[in-house]
N, C-alpha and C positions, 0 to 999 in steps of 0.2 A: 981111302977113297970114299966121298961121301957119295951115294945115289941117291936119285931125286924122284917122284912121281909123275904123271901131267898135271897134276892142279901147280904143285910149284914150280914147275918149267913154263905153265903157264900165265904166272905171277911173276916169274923172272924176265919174259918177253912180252906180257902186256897183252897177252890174247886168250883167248877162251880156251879149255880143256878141249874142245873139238876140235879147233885151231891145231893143236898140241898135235894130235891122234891122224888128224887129216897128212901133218908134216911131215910123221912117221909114215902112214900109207903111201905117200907118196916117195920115201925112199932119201927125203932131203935133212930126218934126223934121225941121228943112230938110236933104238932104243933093245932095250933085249924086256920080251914079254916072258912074263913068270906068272904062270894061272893065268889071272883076270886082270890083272897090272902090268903097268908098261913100266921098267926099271930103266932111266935115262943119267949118264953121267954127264953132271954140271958144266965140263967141257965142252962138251958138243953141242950145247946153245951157243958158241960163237959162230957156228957154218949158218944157223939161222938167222941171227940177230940184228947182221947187219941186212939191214932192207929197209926202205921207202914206203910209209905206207900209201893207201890207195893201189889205184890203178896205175899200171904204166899209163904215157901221154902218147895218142897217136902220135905218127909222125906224118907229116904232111906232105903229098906228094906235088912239085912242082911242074904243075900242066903246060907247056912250050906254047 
């Protein structure tokens, strides 16, 4: 089983190592912290990966 850091998880998805670290704080990538590094398996960038960037589009409410 290969593990990965945030610089290459954040190479593997295309966003910034804070990007990375924010994903993990908020609970939406698995990672297990060892010291001062965040040790993340290569699997678990598919619960990430698939996303739209930007913003969501409001949605528009239809006034009668």
């Amino acid at each position: 089983m290969k593990i990965i850091g945030t610089a290459e998880a954040a190479r593997k998805l295309g966003v910034t190592q804070n990007r990375v670290r924010a994903l993990i704080d908020a609970k939406r990538l698995k990672a297990t912290k060892l010291g001062n590094l965040w040790l993340i398996d290569p699997k678990d960038l598919d619960a990430v990966k698939i996303r739209k960037p930007g913003r969501p589009r409001n949605k528009k409410s239809k006034k009668p």
